[in-house]
Structures are given as C-alpha cells and as structure tokens.
FINUDO-661571 format. One record per residue (C-alpha): x, y, z. Coordinates in steps of 0.25 Angstrom, whole numbers, padded with zeros to 4 digits, always signed. Layout:
! FINUDO-661571
XYZ/...
***
This chain:
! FINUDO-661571
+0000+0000+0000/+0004+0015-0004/+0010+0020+0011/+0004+0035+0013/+0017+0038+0021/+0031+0034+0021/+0041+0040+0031/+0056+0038+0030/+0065+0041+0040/+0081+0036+0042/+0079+0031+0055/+0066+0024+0058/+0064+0016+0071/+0053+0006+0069/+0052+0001+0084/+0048-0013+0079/+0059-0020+0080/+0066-0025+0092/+0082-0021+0092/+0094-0031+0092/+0086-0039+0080/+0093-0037+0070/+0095-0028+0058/+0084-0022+0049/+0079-0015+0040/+0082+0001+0040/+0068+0005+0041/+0067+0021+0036/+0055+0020+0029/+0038+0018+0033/+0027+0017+0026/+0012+0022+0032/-0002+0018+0026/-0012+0022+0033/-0007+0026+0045/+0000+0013+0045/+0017+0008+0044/+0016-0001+0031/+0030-0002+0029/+0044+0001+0035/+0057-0001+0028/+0067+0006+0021/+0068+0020+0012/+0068+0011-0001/+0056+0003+0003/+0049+0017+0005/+0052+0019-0008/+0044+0006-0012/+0033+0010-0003/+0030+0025-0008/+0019+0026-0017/+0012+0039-0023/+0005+0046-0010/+0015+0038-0001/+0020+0052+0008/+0035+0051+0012/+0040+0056+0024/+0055+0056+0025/+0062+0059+0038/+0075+0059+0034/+0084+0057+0044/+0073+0056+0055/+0070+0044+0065/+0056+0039+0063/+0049+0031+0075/+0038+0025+0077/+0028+0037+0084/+0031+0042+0098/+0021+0038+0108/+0021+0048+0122/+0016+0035+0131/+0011+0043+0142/+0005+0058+0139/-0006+0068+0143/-0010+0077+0131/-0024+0079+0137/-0022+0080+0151/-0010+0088+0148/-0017+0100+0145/-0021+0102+0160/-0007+0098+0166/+0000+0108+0154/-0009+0122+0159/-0002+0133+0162/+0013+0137+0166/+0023+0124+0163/+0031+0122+0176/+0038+0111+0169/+0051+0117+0167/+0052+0124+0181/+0063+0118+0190/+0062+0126+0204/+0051+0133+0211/+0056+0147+0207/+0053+0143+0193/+0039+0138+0195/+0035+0148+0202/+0040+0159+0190/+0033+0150+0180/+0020+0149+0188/+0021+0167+0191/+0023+0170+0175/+0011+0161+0172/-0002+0169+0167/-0014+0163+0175/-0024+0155+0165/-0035+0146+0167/-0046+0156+0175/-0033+0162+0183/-0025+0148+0186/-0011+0149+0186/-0008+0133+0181/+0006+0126+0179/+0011+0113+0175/+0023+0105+0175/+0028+0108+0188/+0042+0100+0194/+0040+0097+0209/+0055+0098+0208/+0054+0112+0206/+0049+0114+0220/+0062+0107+0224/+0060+0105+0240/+0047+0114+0241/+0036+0106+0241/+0027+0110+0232/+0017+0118+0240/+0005+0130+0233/+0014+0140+0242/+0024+0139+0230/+0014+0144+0220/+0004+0153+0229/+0013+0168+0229/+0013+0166+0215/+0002+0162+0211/-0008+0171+0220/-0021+0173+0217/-0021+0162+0204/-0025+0148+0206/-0013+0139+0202/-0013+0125+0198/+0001+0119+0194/+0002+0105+0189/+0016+0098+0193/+0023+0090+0182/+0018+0075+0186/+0004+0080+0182/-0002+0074+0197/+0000+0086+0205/-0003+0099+0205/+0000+0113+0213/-0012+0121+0216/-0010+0136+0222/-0017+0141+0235/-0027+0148+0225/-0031+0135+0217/-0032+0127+0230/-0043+0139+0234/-0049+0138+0221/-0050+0121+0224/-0056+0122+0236/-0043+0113+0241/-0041+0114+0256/-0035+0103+0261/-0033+0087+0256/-0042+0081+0246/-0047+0066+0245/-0047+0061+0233/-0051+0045+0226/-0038+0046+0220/-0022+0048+0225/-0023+0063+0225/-0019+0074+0235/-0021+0089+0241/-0007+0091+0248/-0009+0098+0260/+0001+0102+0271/+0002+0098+0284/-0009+0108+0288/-0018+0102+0278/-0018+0115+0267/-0015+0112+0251/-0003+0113+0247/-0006+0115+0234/-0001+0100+0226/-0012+0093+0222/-0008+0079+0220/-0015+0071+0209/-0028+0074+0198/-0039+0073+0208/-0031+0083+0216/-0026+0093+0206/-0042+0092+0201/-0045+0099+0213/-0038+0111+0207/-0040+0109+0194/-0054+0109+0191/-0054+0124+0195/-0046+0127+0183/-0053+0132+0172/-0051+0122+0159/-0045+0124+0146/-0055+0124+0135/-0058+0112+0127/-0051+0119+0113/-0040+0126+0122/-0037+0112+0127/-0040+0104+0111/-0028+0115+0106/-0018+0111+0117/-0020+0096+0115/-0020+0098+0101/-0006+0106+0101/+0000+0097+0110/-0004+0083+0103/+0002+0090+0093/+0017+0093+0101/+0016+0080+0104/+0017+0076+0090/+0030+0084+0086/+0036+0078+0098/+0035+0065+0091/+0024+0059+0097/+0014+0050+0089/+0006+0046+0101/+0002+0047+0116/-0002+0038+0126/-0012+0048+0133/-0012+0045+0148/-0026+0052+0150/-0041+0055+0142/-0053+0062+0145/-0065+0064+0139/-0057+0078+0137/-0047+0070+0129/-0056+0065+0122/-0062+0077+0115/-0049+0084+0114/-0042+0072+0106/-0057+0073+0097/-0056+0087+0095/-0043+0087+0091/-0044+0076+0082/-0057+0082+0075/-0046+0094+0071/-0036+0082+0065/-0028+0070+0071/-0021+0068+0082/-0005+0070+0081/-0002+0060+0088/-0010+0046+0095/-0016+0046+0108/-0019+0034+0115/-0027+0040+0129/-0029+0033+0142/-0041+0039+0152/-0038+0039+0168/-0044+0029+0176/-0045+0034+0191/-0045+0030+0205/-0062+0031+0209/-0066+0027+0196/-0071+0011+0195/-0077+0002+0185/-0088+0013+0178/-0077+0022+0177/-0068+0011+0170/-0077+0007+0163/-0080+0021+0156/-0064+0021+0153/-0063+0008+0147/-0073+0010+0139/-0065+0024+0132/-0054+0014+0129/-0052+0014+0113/-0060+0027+0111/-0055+0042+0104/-0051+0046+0091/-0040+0044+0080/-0028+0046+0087/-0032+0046+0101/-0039+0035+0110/-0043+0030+0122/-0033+0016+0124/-0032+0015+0138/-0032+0018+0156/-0024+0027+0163/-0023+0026+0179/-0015+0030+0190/-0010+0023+0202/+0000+0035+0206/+0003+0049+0204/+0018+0053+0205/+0031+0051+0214/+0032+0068+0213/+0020+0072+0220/+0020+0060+0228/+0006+0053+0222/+0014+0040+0217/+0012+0026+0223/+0025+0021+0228/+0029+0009+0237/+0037+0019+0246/+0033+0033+0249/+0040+0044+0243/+0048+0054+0251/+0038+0060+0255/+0029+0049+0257/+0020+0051+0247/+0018+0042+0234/+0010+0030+0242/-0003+0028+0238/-0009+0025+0224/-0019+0034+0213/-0029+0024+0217/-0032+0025+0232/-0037+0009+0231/-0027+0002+0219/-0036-0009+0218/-0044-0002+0211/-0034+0003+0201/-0031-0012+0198/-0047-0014+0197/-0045-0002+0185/-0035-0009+0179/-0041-0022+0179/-0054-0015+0173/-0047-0009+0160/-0035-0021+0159/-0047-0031+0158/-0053-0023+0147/-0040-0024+0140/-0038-0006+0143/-0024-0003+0143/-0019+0006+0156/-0010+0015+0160/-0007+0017+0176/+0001+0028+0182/+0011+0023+0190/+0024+0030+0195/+0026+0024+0209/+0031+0009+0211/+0020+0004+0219/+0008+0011+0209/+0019+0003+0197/+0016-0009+0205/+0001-0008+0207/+0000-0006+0193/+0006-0018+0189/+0001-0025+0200/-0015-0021+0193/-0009-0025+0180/-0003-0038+0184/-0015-0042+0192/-0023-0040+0177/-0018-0056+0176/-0028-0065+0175/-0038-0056+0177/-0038-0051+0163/-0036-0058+0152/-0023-0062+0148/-0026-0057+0132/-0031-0045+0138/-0021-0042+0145/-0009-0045+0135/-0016-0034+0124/-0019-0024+0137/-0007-0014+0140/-0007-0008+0152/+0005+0002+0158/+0011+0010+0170/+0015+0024+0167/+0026+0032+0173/+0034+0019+0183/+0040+0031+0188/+0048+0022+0200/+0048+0006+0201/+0057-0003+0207/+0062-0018+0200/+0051-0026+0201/+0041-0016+0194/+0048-0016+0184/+0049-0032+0183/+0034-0032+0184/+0031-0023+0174/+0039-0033+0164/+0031-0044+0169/+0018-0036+0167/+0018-0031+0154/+0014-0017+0157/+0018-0007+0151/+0028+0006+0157/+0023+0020+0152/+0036+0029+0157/+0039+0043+0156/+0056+0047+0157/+0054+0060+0158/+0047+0058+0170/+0060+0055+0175/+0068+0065+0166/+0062+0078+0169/+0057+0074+0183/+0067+0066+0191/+0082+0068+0193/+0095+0060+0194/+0097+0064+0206/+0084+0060+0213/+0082+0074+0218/+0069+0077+0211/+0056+0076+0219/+0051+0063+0212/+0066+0056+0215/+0065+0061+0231/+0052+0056+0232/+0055+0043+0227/+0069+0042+0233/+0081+0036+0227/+0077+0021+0226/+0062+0024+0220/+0070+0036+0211/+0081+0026+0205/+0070+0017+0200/+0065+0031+0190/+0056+0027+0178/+0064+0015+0174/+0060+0014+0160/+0072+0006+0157/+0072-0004+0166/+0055-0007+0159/+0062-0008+0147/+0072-0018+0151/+0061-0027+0158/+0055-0028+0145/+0043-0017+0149/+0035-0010+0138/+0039+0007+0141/+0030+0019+0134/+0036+0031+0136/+0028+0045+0138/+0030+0059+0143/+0016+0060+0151/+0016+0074+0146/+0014+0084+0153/+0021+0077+0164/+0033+0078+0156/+0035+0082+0141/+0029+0075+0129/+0042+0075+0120/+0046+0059+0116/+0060+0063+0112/+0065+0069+0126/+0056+0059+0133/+0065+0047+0126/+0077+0052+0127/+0075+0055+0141/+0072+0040+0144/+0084+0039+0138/+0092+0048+0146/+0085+0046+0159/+0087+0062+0162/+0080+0075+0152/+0085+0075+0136/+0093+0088+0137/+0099+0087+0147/+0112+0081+0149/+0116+0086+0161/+0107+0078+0169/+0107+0066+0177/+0100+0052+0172/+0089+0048+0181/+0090+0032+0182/+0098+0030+0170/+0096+0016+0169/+0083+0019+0166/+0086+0026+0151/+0079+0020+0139/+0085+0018+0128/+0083+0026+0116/+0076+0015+0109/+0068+0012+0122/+0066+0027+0125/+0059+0026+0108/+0052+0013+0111/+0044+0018+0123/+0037+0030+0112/+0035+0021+0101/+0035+0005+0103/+0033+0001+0118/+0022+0015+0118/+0015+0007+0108/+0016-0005+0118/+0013+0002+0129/-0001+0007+0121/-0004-0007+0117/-0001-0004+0102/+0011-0010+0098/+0004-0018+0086/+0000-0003+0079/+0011+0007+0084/+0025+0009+0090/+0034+0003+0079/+0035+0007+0065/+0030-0006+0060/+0021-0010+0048/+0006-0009+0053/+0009+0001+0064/+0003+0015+0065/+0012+0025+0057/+0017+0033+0069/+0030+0040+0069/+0038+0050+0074/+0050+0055+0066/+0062+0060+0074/+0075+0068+0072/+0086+0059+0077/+0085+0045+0081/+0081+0042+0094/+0088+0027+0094/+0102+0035+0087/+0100+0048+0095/+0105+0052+0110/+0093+0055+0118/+0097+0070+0121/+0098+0073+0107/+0084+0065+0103/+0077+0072+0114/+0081+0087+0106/+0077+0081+0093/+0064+0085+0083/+0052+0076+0081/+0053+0077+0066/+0037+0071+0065/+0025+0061+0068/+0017+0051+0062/+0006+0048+0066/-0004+0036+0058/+0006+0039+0047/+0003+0055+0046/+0013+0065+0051/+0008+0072+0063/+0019+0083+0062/+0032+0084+0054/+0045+0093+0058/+0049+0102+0048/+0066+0097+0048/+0067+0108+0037/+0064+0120+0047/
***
C-alpha cells in the first residue's frame, strides 16, 4: 500500500529490539499509513516504498524515537496548582517574600503563589507569620511544591472561618500551635479545600485557552502522550471543547480519584467512566492514595519522621482501600496508588498480592496495576515488586531539584540517613527486572523529557556540574532513562502491542531529537532542541533548523 508519510532520519532507535543480539539492519527510514508503521528499513527501501502522494520528511541528521510519554502528569488540575506568583525558583525566605510583595493581587483580591520550596524556609517552620506583614489586608493562599499543602494567610483563614483543628474522613490536617491557633499550613485536598472554595474560579474559556497552550508546550518538549493522573467532569468538557477546535497535540490516557469515604455506588459510578472520552483522550484507569509526602509529614512510613509525623495512611481504615482495589482489579480496571513512604509501598503490594486467587488469573495477567512516586524502600520491597509484577511510575527529578547529597534538605532530615540513602531507587527496579515509567508530575516538578532523562542519569540537576549526585548508584542508563518515556511507558499503560516501539503495526508516534540521546552526555542532551512530534502519523509541531 501507498505509505501517506515517510520519515527518514540517520539515527533511529526503534525500541523493539533487545540489545546484546546481534547486528542488524541500520534502520533510517519508516513508512506511515493511516496512522500506522507499515514498514522500517533503510534510505534505499524508502526509495521503493515512496509513491505519488507519499509526503517525505527528512530529518537529516536528527535521532528519531518512538514518541515521548510523561507517565505521571497533571494538565487539568495543574491549572489550580499554577495561579499566580511562581515561587519555584526562590531558595530563601528573603526571596519569597520579595516574590509574593511584587505580586498584583487577582482572583477578587487573592494574593496566590505556587511552587514553593519548604527548603527556602531553612530552620523557620513554615508559619502564616511569615507572609501576614506583607501581605495585609489581602487573603493569601500559597500552594507549596508537592501539591499537598498549602500556606494560607491570617486573612484567608478569616475568610474560611478556620479557627482551630478540623476533622476530616481522610488524612488531612489544620496545623495548630501548642495553643490551638492555625498556623496557617493546611495539610492535604480536604484541608486546603477549606481555603480554597472561597477563591473566585477561573472562567470556563480563561481555563480552555491555558490548557489548550499548555498541551501545546508540552508538544514541543517532545512529548506525544501523558499519562493523566486525575479527571473531572471539568476535564471532560475541556478535553471536548478543545478537540471541537481540532486534535489534540498529544494522547491523554486520564485516570479519575477514588477516595477514602467513597464505597461501592461511588466505585461503581467510576468503573463505569473506564473506556469513555474522545479521539486522543480517555478514561483507562483509577488513581488513589495511601499517603501524601515525607516534606509535609503526611507520608505513611514504618518509623516516624524527625519530627514524628508520616504515620498514619490517606485512608484512615486501609482495609477498605484493599476493598477498592479489589472492586476495580476484579473488573480487570487498571490502578495507580500514590505511595512515597515504605509502609504505604507495602500496603500496596500487600492489596495487590492478596488479588491472588480472588481474581481470576486471566484477568489478572492483562490488568496492570502500578505505584507511583516509591520515593524511600528498603530491600525487600524492592524483591516484592519483582515477584508482583507491578508496575514502578517514578519521577527523578523529585530527587533532583528537591533533595541534596548532603541530606541536608527537609525531605532528607525527616527521613534520616538510612531511610535518605534508599532515595528513589530507579535503578535497582530496573536490575530486578521491574517495569519503570517515567514522569515529571507536573507542576510538582517540570514537564521537560530531555532534562528529566538526563537527570535519571546523573542522579543530580542537568546544568549543573558543580553538584553533588544523590544516591548515584541509582542512575539509569541513558538507554533505560529512553525506555521509561517510550517502551516500558507503554508497558506501564498496558499498551505495549500498539505503541512504544517503532515496530510495523504500531501507532505512528515519534519524536525527533537534535542529538542522540544513546550517543550523547546527559548535560549536553538536556540543553538540546526537540526538533518535532508525531502523532497518528501527523506532525503535531515541526522546528524550523533554518532559523
């Protein structure tokens, strides 16, 4: 059949083939009908393929790739997180504070930020005292970076009517001093919601055009698809108005919250979503939590933190998140489970492994089910997650841009030194033969692949010789680093047989790339271009190399 594309490329990494195998054939050449690889090979066979109508793309002296896939990201929710003054890049007090003063007031009057570092604060525990003087008279509402805590002003608290603790059906905390007044943090959605239902909403179109220019950055960051670790019935008619205007730039394969206080009508009403959307976007699994995070104390660890915090689980009665599990598992749903600390890691596992005659085995084998973050485990986790076949979603530069070699950083002295040295060890999945997808969570953390992958590799920030690597022998290869955004992201989605490879029968997603990222130190590949995206064999954006 007449191919509708050919792209050609001197280096093209197909992902299909396992290395150490032998030689083959220099692929630099692949046919697309339909939305569909038809053929790999060579620039002469390219020649044989190419009839009138066939389109030719050639890249030259690019690296073509089977398409990027962020495994872990928040473009919906992401709006609310991404309001206002970015606090990302402030490193002390001094700093937020001269962000948050030049900020213009919006939202009805509501000063907002995002981003923040609890390591700015350095010994100063984060407390509204540090925001009241300049802030005055304005509510404030600052999100901090791990998108489970918040800092609310004495204004907002006024506005909320919070005056002392809170009860809640799920993990989730007022902070109060030792005199029962709020400080301010608000630990968790259902406390943060507190404050946040005061604040006026964006309008529908206001938040359509953002989402729509930000699907469309993460496109020419080289990303052909996201595993969406949220949806609404807001989601929904976002995704559907956008796609009224044209396609998507990139795949979106969403997965809705199932909380603690919901039960089987609730679950129910989810599984039935499963399957449903649009063209480029749907509904393919459940997302839940059985923690929050080490640095606000909400994760669920064996051993008390420094501050003997990070005991108790999302889900005050975790029975009934393995009930949860059970309910979508036996329906052969997909899930995703927030777990950072080691004893929510285990729980986990322990709800998965117990699925074990209790659902079928057939059901069980085409049903993938995954942990994100495994921010801190020790040995035998790790061995169970081999045994298990579950899935390991990670983030770097969760480690990267938020941790330091010297443990000195707020989520390293929490934990101590023993719990610190077993950081995000990506490498030793790997090794035990584990499947690793790879994400940003944006806005936790930047959306761009080609940092994020080279940071794996370098187990410290791309750009930045000069610092220490954190747990080094935890660094990816660079092979391993592409792997977790193309082939074990498919795995990890449960789509292995249709993308993830640049194979004959797959979907015709790419992403071309200015330097080698097998052939390429990781510092220099983190500062290279995305030169384009492919996506169902139609380029989503193309970089002009002549300008």
């Amino acid at each position: 059949m007449t191919p509708d594309l050919i792209v050609l490329a001197d280096t093209i990494h197909t992902l299909d083939d396992v290395p150490g195998t032998g030689n083959r054939e220099i692929i630099q050449a692949v046919a697309v009908r339909g939305g569909v690889i038809t053929a790999v090979g060579s620039r002469q066979d390219a020649e044989n393929w190419r009839q009138a109508g066939t389109r030719v793309v050639d890249l030259g002296n690019a690296t073509l790739t089977p398409g990027l896939v962020d495994c872990h990201i928040h473009p919906v929710f992401g709006l609310d997180l991404t309001i206002g003054c970015d606090l990302s890049g402030a490193g002390t007090l001094a700093e937020v504070r001269a962000l948050l003063r030049d900020e213009t007031p919006d939202d009805g009057g509501w000063l907002r930020g995002w981003g923040l570092n609890p390591n700015a604060f350095g010994s100063v525990p984060l407390h509204r005292n540090a925001i009241d003087d300049i802030t005055g008279d304005r509510p404030a509402m600052i999100r901090l970076f791990d998108g489970h805590s918040g800092l609310a002003n004495s204004k907002a608290l006024e506005i909320a009517g919070i005056q002392g603790q809170q009860e809640f059906d799920q993990t989730a905390e007022v902070v109060c001093d030792t005199d029962g007044k709020p400080t301010g943090m608000l630990l968790e959605a259902a406390a943060m919601d507190l404050v946040q239902r005061h604040i006026p909403k964006e309008s529908f179109d206001e938040r359509k055009t953002r989402l729509g220019a930000l699907l469309l950055d993460f496109a020419r960051a080289g990303l052909t698809g996201g595993h969406v670790m949220d949806h609404s019935d807001e989601s929904s008619a976002l995704f559907r108005a956008l796609e009224a205007d044209g396609e998507l730039p990139l795949r979106l394969r969403t997965a809705p919250w199932c909380m603690p206080g919901t039960g089987e009508a609730q679950w129910k009403e989810l599984a039935h979503s499963i399957g449903t959307g649009g063209h480029r976007w749907s509904i393919e699994a459940i997302k839940l939590f059985v923690d929050g995070t080490v640095d606000n104390g909400t994760a669920w660890l064996y051993e008390p933190d420094l501050y003997g915090q990070s005991t108790a689980p999302f889900w005050p009665r975790p029975a009934e998140y393995t009930e949860a599990i059970n309910y979508f598992a036996s329906r052969g749903i997909p899930t995703a489970t927030h777990a950072i600390g080691d004893a929510g890691v285990a729980h986990v596992l322990d709800a998965l492994e117990s699925l074990q005659g209790s659902v079928p085995s057939d059901v069980l084998r085409r049903t993938v089910h995954r942990i994100e973050h495994i921010e801190t485990v020790p040995d035998q986790l790790v061995e169970r997650f081999r045994k298990s076949g579950v899935v390991a979603s990670m983030q770097p530069t969760h480690c990267t841009h938020y941790s330091l070699a010297d443990q000195s950083d707020n989520w390293s002295t929490r934990l101590g030194a023993e719990r610190a040295d077993r950081a995000w060890r990506c490498r030793d999945l790997r090794t035990a033969g584990v499947t690793l997808g790879i994400g940003s969570d944006w806005p936790i953390a930047p959306y761009q692949p080609l940092p994020i992958m080279a940071d794996a590799q370098l187990r410290r920030r791309s750009g930045h010789p000069e610092q220490e690597p954190i747990a080094p022998s935890q660094a990816l290869t660079a092979r391993q680093a592409l792997e977790g955004y193309t082939s074990h992201a498919a795995k990890a989605a449960g789509l292995w047989d249709v993308s993830g490879s640049i194979t004959v029968g797959k979907r015709a997603d790419f992403t071309a790339l200015e330097l080698d990222p097998l052939a390429t130190t990781p510092d220099a590949f983190a500062a290279s271009n995305v030169l384009g995206t492919f996506v169902d064999g139609e380029i989503q954006f193309m970089l002009d190399r002549q300008a």
